[in-house]
mmCIF file of the N, C-alpha and C atoms, coordinates in Angstrom:
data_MODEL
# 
_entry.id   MODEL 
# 
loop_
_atom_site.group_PDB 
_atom_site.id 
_atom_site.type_symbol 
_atom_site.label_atom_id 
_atom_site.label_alt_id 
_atom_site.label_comp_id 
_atom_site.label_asym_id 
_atom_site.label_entity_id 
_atom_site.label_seq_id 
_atom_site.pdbx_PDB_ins_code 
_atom_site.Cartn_x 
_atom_site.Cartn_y 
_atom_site.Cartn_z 
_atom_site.occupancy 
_atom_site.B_iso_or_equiv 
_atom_site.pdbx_formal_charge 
_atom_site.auth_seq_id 
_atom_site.auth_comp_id 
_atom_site.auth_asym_id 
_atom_site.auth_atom_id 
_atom_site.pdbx_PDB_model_num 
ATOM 1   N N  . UNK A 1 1  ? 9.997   -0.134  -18.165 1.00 0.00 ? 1  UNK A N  1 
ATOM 2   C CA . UNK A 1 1  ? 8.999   -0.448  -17.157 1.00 0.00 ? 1  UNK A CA 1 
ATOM 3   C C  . UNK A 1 1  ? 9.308   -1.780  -16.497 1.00 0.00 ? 1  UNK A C  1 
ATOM 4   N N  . UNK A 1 2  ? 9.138   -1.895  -15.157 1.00 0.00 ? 2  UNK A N  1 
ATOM 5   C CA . UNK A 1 2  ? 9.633   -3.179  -14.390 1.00 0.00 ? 2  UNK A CA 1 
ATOM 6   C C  . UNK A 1 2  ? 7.625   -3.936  -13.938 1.00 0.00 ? 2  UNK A C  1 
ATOM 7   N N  . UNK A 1 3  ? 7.951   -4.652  -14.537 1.00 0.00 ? 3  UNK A N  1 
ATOM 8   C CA . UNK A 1 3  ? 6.951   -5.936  -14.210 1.00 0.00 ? 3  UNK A CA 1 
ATOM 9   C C  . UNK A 1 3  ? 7.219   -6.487  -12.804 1.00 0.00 ? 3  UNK A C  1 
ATOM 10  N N  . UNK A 1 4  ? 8.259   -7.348  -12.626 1.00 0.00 ? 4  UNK A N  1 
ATOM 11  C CA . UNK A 1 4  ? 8.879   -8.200  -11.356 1.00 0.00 ? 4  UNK A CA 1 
ATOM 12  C C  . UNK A 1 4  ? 9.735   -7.023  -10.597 1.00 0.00 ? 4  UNK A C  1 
ATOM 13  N N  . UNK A 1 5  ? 8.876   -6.825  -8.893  1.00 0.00 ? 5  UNK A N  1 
ATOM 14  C CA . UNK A 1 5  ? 9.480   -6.375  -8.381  1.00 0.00 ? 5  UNK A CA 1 
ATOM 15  C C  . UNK A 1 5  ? 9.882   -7.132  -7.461  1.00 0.00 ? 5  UNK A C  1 
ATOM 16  N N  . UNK A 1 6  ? 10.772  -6.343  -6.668  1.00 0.00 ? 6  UNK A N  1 
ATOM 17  C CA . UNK A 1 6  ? 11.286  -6.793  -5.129  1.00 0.00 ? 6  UNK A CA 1 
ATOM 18  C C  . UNK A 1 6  ? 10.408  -6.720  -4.535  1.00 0.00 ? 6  UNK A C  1 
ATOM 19  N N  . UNK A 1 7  ? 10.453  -7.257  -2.842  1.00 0.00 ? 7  UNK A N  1 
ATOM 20  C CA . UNK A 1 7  ? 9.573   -7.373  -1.975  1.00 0.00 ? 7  UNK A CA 1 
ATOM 21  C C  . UNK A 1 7  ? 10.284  -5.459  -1.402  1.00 0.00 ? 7  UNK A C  1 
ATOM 22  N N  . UNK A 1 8  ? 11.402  -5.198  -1.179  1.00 0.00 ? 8  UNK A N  1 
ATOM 23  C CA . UNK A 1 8  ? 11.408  -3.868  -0.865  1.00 0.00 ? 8  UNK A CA 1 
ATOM 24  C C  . UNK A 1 8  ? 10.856  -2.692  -2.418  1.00 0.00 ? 8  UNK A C  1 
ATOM 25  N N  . UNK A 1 9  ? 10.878  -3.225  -3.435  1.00 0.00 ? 9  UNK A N  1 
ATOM 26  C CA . UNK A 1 9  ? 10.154  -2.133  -4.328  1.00 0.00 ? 9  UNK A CA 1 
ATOM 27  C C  . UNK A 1 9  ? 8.585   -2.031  -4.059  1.00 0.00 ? 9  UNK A C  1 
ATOM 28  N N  . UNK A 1 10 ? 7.986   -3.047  -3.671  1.00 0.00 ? 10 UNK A N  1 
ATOM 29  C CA . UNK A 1 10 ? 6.331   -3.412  -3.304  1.00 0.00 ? 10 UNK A CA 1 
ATOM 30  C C  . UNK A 1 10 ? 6.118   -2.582  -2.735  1.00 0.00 ? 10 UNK A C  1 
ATOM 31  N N  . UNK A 1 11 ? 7.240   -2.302  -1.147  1.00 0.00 ? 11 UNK A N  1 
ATOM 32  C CA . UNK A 1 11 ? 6.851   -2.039  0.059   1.00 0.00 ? 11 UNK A CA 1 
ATOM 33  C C  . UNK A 1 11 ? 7.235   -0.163  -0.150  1.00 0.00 ? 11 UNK A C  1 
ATOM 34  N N  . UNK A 1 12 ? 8.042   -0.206  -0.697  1.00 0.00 ? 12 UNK A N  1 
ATOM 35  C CA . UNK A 1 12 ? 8.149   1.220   -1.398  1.00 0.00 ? 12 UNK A CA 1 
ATOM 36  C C  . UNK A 1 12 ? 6.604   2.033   -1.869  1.00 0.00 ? 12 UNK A C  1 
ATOM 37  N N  . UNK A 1 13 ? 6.473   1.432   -2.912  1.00 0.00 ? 13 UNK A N  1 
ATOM 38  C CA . UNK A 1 13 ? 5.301   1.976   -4.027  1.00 0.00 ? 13 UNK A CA 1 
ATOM 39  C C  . UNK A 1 13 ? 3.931   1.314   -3.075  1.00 0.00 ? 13 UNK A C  1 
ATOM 40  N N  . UNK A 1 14 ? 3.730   0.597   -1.696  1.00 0.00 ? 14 UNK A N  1 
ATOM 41  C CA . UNK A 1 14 ? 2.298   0.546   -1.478  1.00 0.00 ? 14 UNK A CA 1 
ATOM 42  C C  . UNK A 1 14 ? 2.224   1.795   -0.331  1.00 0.00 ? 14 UNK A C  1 
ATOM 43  N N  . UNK A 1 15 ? 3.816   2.310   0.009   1.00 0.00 ? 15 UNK A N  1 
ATOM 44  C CA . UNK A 1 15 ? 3.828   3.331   1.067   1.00 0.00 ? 15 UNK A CA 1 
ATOM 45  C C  . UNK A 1 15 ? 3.505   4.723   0.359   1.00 0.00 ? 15 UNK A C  1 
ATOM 46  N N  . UNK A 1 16 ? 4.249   4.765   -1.070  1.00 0.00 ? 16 UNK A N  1 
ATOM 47  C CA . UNK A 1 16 ? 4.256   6.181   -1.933  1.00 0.00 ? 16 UNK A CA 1 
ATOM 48  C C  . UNK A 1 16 ? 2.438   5.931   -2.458  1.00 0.00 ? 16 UNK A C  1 
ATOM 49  N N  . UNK A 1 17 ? 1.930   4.758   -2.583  1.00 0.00 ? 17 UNK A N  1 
ATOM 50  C CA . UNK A 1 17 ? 0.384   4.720   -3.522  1.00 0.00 ? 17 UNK A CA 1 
ATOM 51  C C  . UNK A 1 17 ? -0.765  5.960   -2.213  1.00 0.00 ? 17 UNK A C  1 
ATOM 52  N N  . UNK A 1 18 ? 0.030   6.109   -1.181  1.00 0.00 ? 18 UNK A N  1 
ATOM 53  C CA . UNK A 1 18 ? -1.002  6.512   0.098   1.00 0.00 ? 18 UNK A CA 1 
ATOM 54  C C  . UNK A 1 18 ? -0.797  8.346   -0.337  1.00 0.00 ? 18 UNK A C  1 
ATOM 55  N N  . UNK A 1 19 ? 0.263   8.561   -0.967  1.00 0.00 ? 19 UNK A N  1 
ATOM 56  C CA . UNK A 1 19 ? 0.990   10.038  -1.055  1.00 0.00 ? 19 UNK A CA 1 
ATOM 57  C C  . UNK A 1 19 ? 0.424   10.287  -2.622  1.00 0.00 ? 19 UNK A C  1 
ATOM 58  N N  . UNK A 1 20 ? 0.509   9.711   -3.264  1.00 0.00 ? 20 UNK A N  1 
ATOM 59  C CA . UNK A 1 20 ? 0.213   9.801   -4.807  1.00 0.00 ? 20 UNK A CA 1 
ATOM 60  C C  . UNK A 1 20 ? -0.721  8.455   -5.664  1.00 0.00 ? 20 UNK A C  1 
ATOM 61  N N  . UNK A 1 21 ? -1.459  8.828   -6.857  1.00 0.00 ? 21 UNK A N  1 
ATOM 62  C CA . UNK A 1 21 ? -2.085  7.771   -7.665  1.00 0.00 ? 21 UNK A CA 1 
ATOM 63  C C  . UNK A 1 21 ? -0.327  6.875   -8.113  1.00 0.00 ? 21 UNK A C  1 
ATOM 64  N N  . UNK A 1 22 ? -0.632  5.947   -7.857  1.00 0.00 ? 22 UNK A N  1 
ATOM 65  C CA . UNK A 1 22 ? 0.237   4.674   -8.615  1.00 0.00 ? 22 UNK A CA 1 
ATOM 66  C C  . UNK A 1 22 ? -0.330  4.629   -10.188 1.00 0.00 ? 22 UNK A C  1 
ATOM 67  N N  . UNK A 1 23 ? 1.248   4.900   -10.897 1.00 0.00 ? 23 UNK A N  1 
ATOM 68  C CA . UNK A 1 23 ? 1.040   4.332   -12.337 1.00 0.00 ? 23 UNK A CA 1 
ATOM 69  C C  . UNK A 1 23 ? -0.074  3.266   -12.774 1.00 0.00 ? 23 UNK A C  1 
ATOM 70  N N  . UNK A 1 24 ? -0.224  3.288   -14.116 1.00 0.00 ? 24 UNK A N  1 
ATOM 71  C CA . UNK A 1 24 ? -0.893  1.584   -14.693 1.00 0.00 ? 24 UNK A CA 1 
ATOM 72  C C  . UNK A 1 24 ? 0.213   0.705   -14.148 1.00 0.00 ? 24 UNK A C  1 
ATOM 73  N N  . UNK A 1 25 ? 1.292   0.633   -14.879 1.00 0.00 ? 25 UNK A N  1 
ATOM 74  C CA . UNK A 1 25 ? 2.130   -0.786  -14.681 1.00 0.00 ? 25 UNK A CA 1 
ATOM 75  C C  . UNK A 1 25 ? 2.785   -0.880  -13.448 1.00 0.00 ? 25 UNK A C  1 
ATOM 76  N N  . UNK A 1 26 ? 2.427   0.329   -12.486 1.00 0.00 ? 26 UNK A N  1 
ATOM 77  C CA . UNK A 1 26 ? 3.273   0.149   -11.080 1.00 0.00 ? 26 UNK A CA 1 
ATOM 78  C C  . UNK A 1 26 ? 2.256   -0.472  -10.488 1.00 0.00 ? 26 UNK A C  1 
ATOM 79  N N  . UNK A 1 27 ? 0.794   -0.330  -10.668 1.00 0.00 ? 27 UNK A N  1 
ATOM 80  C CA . UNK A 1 27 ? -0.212  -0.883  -10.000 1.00 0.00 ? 27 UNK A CA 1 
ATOM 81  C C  . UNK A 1 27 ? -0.213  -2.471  -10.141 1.00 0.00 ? 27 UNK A C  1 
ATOM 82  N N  . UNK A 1 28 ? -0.028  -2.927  -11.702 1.00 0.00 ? 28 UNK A N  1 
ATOM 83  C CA . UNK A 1 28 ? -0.107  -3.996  -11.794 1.00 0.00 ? 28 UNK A CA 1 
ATOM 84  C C  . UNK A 1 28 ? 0.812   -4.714  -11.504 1.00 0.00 ? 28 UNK A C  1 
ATOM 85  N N  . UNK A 1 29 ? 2.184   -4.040  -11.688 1.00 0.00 ? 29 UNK A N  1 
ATOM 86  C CA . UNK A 1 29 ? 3.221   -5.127  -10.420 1.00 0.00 ? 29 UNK A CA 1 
ATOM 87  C C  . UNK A 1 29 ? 2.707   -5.260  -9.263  1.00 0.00 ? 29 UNK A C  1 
ATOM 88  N N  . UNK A 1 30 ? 2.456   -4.319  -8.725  1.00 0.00 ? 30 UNK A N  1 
ATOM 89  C CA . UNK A 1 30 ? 2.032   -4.595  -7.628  1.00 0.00 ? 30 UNK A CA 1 
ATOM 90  C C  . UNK A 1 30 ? 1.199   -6.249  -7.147  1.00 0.00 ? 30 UNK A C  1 
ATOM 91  N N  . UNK A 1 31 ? 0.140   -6.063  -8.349  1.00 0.00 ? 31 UNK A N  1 
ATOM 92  C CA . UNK A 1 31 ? -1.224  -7.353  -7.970  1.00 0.00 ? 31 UNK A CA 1 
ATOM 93  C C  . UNK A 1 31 ? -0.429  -8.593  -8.378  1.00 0.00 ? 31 UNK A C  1 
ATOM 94  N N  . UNK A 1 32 ? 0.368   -8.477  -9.341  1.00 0.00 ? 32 UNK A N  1 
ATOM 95  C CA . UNK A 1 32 ? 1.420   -9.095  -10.093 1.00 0.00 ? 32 UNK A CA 1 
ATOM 96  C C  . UNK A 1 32 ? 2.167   -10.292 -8.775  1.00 0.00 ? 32 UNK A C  1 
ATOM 97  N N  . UNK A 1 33 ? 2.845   -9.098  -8.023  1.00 0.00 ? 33 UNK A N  1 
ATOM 98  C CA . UNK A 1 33 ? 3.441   -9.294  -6.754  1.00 0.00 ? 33 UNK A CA 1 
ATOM 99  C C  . UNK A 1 33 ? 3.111   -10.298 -5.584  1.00 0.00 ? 33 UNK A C  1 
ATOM 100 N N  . UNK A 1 34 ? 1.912   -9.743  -5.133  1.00 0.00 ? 34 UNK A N  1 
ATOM 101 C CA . UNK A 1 34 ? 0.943   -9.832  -4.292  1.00 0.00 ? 34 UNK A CA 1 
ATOM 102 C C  . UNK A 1 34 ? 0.287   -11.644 -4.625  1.00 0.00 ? 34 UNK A C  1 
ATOM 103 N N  . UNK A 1 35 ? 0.244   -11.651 -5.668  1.00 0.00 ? 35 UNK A N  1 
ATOM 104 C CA . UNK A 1 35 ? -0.190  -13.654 -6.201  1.00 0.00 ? 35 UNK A CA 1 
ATOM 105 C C  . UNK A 1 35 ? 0.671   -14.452 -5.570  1.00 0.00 ? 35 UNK A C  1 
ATOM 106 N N  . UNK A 1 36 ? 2.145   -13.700 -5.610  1.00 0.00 ? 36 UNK A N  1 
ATOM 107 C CA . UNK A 1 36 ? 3.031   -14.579 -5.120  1.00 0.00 ? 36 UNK A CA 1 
ATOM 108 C C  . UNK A 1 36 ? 3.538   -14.506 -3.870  1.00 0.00 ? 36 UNK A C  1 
ATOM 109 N N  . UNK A 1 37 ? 3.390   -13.402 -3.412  1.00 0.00 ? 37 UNK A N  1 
ATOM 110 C CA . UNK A 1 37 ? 4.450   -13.081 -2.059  1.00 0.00 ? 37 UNK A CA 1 
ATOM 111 C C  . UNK A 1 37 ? 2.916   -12.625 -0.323  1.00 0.00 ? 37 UNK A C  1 
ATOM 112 N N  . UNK A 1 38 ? 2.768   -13.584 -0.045  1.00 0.00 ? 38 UNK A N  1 
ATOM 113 C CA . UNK A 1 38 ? 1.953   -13.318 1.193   1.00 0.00 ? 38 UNK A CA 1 
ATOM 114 C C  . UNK A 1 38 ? 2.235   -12.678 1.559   1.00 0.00 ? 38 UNK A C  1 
ATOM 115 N N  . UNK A 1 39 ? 3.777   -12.235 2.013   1.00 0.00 ? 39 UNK A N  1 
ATOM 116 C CA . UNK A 1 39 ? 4.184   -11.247 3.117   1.00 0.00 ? 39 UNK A CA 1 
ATOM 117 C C  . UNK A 1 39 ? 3.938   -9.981  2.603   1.00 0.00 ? 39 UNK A C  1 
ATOM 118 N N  . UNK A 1 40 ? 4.387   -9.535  1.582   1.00 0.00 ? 40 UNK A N  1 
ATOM 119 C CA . UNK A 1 40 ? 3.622   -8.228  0.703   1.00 0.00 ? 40 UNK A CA 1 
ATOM 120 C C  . UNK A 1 40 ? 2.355   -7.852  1.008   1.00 0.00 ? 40 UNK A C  1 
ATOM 121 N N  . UNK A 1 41 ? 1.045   -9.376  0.643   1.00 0.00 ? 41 UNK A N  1 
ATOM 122 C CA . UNK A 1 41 ? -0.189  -8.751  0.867   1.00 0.00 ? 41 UNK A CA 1 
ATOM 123 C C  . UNK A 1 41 ? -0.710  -8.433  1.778   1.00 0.00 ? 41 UNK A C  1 
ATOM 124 N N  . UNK A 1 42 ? 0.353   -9.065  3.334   1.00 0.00 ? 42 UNK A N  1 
ATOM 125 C CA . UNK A 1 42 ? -0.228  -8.682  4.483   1.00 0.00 ? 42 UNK A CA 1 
ATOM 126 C C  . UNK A 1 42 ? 0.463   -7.149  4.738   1.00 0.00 ? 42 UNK A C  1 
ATOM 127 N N  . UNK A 1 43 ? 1.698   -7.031  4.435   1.00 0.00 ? 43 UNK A N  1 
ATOM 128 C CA . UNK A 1 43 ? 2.189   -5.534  4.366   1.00 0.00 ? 43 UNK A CA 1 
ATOM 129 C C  . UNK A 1 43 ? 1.216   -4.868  4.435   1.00 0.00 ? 43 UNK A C  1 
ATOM 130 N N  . UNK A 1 44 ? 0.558   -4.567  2.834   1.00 0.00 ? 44 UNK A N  1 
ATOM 131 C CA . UNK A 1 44 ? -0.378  -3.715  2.414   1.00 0.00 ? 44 UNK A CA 1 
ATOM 132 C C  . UNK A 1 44 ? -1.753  -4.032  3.275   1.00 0.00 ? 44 UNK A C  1 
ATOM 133 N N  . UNK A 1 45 ? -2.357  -4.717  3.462   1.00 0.00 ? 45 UNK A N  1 
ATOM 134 C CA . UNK A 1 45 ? -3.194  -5.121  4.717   1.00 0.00 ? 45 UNK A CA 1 
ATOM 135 C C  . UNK A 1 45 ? -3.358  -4.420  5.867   1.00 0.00 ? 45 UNK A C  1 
ATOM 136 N N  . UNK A 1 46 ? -2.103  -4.644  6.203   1.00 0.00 ? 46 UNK A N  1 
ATOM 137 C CA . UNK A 1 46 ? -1.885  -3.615  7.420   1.00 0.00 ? 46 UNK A CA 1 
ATOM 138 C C  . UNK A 1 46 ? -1.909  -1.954  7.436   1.00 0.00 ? 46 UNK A C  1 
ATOM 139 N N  . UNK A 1 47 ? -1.341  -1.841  6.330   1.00 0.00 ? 47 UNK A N  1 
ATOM 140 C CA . UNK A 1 47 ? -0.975  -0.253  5.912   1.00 0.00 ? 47 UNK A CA 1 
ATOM 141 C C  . UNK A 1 47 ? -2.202  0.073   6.022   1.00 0.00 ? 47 UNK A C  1 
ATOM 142 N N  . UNK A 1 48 ? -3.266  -0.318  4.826   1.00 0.00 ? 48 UNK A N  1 
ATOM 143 C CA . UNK A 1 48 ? -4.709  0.154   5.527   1.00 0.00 ? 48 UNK A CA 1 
ATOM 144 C C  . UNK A 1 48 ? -5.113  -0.026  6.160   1.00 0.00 ? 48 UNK A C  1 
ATOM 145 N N  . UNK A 1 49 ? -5.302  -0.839  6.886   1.00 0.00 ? 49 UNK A N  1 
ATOM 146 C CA . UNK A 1 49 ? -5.395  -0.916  8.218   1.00 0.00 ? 49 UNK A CA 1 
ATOM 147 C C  . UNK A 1 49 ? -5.424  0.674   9.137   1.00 0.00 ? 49 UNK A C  1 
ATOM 148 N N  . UNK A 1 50 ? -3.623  0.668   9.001   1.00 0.00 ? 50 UNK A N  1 
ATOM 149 C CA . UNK A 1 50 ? -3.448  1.511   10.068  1.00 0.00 ? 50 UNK A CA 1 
ATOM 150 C C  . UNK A 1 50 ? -4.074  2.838   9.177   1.00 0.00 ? 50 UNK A C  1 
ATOM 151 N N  . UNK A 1 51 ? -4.127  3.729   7.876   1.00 0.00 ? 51 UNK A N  1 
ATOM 152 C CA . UNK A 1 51 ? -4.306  4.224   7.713   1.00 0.00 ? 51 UNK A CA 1 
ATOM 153 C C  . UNK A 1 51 ? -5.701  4.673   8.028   1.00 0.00 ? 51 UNK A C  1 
ATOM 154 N N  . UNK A 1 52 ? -7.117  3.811   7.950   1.00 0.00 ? 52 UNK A N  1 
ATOM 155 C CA . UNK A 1 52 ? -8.292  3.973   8.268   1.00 0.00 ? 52 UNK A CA 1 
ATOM 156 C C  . UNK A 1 52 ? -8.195  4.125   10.088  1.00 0.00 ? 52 UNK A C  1 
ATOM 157 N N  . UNK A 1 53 ? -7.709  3.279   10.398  1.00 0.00 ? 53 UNK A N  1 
ATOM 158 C CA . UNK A 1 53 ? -7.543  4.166   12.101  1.00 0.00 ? 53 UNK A CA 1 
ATOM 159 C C  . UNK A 1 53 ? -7.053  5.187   11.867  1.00 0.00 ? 53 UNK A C  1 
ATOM 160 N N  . UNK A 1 54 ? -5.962  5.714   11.712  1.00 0.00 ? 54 UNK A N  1 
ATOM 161 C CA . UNK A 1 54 ? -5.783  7.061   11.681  1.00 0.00 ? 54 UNK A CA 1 
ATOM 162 C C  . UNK A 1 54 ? -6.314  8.194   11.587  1.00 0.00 ? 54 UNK A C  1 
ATOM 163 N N  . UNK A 1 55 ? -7.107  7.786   10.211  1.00 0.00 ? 55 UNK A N  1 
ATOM 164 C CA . UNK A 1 55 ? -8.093  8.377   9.651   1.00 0.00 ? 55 UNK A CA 1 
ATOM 165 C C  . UNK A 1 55 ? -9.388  8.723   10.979  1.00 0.00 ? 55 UNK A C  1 
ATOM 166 N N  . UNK A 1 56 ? -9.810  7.632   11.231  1.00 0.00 ? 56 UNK A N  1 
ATOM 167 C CA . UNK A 1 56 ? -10.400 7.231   12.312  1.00 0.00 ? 56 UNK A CA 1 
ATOM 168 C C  . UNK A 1 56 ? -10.119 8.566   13.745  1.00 0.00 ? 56 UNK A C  1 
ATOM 169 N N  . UNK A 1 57 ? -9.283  8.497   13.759  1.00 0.00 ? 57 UNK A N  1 
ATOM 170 C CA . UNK A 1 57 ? -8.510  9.121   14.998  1.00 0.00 ? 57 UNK A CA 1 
ATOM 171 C C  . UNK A 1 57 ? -8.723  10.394  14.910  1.00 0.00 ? 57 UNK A C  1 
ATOM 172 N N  . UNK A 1 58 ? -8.214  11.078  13.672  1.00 0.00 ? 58 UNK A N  1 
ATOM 173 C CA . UNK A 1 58 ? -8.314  12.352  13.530  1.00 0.00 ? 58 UNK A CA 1 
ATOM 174 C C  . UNK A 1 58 ? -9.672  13.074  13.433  1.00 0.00 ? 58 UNK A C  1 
ATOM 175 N N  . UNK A 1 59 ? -10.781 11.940  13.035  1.00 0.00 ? 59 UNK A N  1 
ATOM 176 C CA . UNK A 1 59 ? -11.995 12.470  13.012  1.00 0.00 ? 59 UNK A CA 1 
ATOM 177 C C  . UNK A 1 59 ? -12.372 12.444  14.635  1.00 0.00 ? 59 UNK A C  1 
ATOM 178 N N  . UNK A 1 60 ? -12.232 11.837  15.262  1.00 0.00 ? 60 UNK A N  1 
ATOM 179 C CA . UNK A 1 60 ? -12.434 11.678  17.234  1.00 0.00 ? 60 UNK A CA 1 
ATOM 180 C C  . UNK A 1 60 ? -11.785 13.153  17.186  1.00 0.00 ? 60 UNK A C  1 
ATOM 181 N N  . UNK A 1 61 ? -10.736 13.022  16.977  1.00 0.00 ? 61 UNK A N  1 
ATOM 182 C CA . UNK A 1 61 ? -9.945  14.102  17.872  1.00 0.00 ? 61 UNK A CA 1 
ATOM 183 C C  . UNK A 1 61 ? -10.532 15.506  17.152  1.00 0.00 ? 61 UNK A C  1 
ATOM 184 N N  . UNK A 1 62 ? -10.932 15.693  16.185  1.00 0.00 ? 62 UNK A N  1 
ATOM 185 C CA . UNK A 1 62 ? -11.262 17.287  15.507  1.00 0.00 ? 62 UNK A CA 1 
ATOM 186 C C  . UNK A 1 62 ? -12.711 17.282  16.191  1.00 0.00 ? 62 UNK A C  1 
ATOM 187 N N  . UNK A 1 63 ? -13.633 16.542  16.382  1.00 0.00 ? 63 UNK A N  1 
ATOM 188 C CA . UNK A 1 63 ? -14.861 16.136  16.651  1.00 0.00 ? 63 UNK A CA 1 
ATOM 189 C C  . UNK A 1 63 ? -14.973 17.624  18.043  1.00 0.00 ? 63 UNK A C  1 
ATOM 190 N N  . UNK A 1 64 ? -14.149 17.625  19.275  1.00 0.00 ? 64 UNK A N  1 
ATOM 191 C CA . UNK A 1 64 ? -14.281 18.735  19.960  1.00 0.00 ? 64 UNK A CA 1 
ATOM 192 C C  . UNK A 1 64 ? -14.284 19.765  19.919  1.00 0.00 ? 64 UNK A C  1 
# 
């Protein structure tokens, strides 16, 4: 099991967490991660972000 990830393993597993549940210890690298690396937490920031628009979007658009 990997504790210390990369900033590309983060960005991996916060794109796959949207497709599937994230492990225990993949989750907690993750938060692990995230203490240290700003650019990560804004990554993931954004990702939801865009995902709730999306989300967003598709409910407008089925709405007709």
């Amino acid at each position: 099991m990997k504790i210390r990830r990369s900033c590309k393993d983060v960005t991996r597993l916060v794109l796959e967490s949207q497709d599937r549940p994230l492990k225990a210890m993949e989750s907690v690298s993750l938060h692990l991660h995230w203490l240290a690396c700003n650019s990560c937490r804004r990554f993931n920031d954004q990702q939801r972000l865009m995902r709730v628009a999306l989300d967003r979007w598709k409910l407008y658009r089925d709405a007709d």
